[in-house]
N, C-alpha and C positions, 0 to 999 in steps of 0.2 A: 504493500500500500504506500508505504514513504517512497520507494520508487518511482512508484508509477507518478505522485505527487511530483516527483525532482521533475522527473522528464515530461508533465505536461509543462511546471514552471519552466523549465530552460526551455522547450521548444516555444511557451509566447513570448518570452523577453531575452532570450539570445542567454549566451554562457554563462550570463551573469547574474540570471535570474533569480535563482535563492537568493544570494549575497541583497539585491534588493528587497527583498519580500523579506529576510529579517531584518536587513533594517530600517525598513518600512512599518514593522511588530515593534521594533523597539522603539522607535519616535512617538509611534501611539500611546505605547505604555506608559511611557515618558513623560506626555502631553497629559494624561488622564491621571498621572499620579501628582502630576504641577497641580492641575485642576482640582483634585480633591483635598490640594493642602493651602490652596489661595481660599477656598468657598468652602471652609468649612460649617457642618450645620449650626446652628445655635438651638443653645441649650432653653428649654422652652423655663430653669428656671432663671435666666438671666434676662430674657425677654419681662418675665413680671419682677425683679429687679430696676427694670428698666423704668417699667412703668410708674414705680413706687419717686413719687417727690423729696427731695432731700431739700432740708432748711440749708439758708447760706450760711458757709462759715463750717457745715460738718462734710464727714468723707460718708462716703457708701458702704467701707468697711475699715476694719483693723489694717488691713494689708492692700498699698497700690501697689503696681506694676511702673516701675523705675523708667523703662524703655531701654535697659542696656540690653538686655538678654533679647538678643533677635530671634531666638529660637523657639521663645516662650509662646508665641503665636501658633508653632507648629507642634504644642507639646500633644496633641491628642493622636498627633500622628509619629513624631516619635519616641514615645514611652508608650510602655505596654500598657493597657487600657484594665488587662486581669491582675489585682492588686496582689496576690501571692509571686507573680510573675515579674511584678516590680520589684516587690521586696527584694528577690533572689540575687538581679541585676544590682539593685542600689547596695547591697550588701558585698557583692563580688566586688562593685569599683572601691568600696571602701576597702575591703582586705588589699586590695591594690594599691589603694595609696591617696585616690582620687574622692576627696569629701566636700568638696562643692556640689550644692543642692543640682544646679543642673548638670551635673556628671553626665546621668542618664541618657538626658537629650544630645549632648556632643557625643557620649559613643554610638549611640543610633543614628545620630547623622553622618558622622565620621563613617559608619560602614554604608549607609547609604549613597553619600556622596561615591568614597572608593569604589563603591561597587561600580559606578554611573561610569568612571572615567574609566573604570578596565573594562568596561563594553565597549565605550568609544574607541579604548586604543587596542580592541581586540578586532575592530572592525576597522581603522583605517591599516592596522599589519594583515587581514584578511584581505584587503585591496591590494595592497601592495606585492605581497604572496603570488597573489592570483593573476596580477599582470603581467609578470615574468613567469609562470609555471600555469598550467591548470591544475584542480585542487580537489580533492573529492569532496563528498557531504558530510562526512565524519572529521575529515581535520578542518574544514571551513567551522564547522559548525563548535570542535573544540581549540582550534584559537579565538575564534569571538568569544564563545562563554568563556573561556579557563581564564582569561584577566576579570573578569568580571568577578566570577568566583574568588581568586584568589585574594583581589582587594576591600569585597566584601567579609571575607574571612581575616584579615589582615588585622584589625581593633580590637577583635576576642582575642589571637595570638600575642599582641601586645600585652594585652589586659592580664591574659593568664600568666604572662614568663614575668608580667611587675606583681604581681601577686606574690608568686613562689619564691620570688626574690628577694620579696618584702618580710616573708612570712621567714625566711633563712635566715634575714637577718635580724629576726626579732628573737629568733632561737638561740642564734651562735652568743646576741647580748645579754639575755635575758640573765643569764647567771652572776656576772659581774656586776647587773644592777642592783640583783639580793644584795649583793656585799655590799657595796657602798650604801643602798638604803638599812641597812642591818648597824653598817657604823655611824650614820646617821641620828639614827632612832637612837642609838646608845649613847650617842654624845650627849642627848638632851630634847634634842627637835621632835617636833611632831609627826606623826604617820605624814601628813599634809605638807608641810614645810620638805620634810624629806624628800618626798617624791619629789617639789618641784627643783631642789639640790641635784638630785640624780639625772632629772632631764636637762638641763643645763653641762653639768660634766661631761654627760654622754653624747652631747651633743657634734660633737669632732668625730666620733668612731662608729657609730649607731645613730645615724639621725633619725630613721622611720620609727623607732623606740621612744627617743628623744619627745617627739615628738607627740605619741600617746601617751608617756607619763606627764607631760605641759600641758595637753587637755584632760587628764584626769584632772590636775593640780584648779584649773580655768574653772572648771567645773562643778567643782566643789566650791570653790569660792565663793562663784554665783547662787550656791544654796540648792541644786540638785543634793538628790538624796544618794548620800556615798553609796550605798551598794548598791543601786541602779548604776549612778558612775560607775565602777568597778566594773558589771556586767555589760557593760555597752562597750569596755576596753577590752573584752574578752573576745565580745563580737566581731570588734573591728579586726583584732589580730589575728582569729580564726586559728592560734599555735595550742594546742594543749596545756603544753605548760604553764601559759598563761590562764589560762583556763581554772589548772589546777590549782594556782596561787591565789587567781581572785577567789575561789571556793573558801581558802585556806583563812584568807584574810576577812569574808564575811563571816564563817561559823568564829573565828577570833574576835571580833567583834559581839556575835552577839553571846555568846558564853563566858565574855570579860575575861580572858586567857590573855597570858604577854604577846604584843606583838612580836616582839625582837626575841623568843626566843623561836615562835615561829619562823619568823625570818631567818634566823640559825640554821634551824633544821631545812628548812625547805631549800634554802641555800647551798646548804652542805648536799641533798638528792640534788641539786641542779647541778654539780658540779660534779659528782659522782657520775650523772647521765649523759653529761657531756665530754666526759676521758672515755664513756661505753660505747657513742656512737662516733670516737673518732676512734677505737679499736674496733668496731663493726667496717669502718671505713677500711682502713689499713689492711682488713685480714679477707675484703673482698677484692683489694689490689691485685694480689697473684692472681685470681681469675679469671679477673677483666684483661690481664696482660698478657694471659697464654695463647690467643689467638693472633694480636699484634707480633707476640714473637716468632711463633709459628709461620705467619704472614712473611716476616720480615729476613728470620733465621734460614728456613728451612731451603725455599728457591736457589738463594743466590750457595748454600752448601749442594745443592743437587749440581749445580753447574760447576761448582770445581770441582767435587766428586767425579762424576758423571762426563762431563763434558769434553775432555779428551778422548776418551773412551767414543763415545759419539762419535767424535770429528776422525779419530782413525779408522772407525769400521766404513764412515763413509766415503772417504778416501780409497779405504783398500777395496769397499765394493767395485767405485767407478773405474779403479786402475785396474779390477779383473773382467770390469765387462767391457774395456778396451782392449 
């Protein structure tokens, strides 16, 4: 059936026929996706909003809209509309790093956009291709898409490797923070005061660390409720560890237990667990290297083994069938 489709399109519009009729599909799609983010519907309750008179001198609500964020006009179109489905996203760019309310929107449009431009340039190197070569319907059809795909896929590959890279180096710090929050604590300072001592110090070595203990410290300040704070630091970091400390430090809290001897011991397992997984590290090394050197050893020993041997039999073959 897609055959028989190729070859009525190339027989009405000459060789080139596919090549137009997709990108003919794609300007459409293009034009109809512009069109449903200029003319979006309204909300029928903003309409009786609308209607409602406001005295001079008050606003219409708590919260205007600035005009900086140009994207905010297209937020219905890009953030997800299913609220579990946001949560997910807005929670992944925070383990990432990324805590600006409209995160959301820039990475939806960042794949949006990439995707837009690796169609375009998947179809001007399909012209190109095609004017020097003729081209079949499977590599026409996978140099157009595969840019497309790949730059669409391109914001989640970021997203994910600043994640894991964030979250590594909230692991490799997290032990060194006990300590110095533990000597802290012991000098005299507060759980509060400490932490924002440690984000500060850490600040040169571990900035994404840094960085969550300065919002816990902001935080508190403000009057949220410390183990809510705590638990929203556990969330952002998405590391266990930290996970298991904020547990450590609420039940501390509410059983009136020492902080700092807490601190002590949890200290001492983080240090403990971090000499474990750089002996885990170490003792998968040989492993990982037996194929490299097999790779690397073994060929160039076949050839000087081997390769004399070779070169005389085939010498003495040619000199005996002359």
């Amino acid at each position: 059936m897609f055959d028989a489709i190729s070859g009525f399109v190339t027989g009405l519009f000459g060789p080139y026929g596919l090549l137009f009729v997709t990108g003919f599909l794609g300007v459409t799609m293009i034009l109809i996706a512009l069109a449903a983010i200029l003319s979006p519907q309204r909300d029928p309750l903003d309409r009786i909003k609308a209607l409602q008179t406001v005295a001079p001198g008050r606003t219409d609500g708590l919260r205007k809209s600035t005009g900086k964020d140009k994207l905010e006009r297209f937020s219905h179109f890009l953030e997800p509309q299913n609220t579990e489905e946001l949560s997910a996203v807005r929670l992944k760019l925070l383990q990432a790093g990324y805590q600006s309310k409209n995160a959301v929107r820039l990475y939806h449009f960042a794949q949006f956009a990439l995707g837009m431009l690796g169609l375009l340039g998947g179809a001007i190197l399909v012209m190109t291709r095609s004017s020097d070569e003729p081209m079949t319907t499977n590599s026409m059809l996978m140099w157009s898409l595969g840019p497309g795909v790949i730059g669409y896929m391109l914001p989640k590959y970021w997203v994910n490797r600043r994640q894991q890279a964030r979250q590594q180096e909230i692991t490799n710090g997290f032990p060194d923070s006990l300590d110095m929050m533990l000597v802290c604590v012991e000098a005299g300072q507060s759980l509060d005061q400490s932490i924002l001592r440690v984000s500060k110090e850490l600040r040169a070595a571990y900035p994404d660390l840094a960085d969550e203990y300065e919002l816990v410290a902001y935080e508190t300040k403000a009057g949220k409720d410390k183990t809510q704070v705590l638990r929203d630091m556990a969330e952002r970091c998405g590391v266990s560890d930290v996970s298991s400390f904020v547990t450590v430090l609420i039940q501390s809290q509410q059983f009136g237990t020492s902080i700092a001897e807490a601190l002590r011991v949890y200290g001492s397992e983080m240090r403990d667990k971090r000499v474990m997984r750089a002996e885990e590290k170490a003792n998968t090394l040989p492993t990982k290297m037996t194929l490299a050197t097999m790779m690397l050893t073994v060929p160039p020993l076949l050839i000087i083994l081997i390769g004399p041997s070779v070169y005389d039999i085939y010498v003495s073959f040619n000199g005996g069938g002359q």
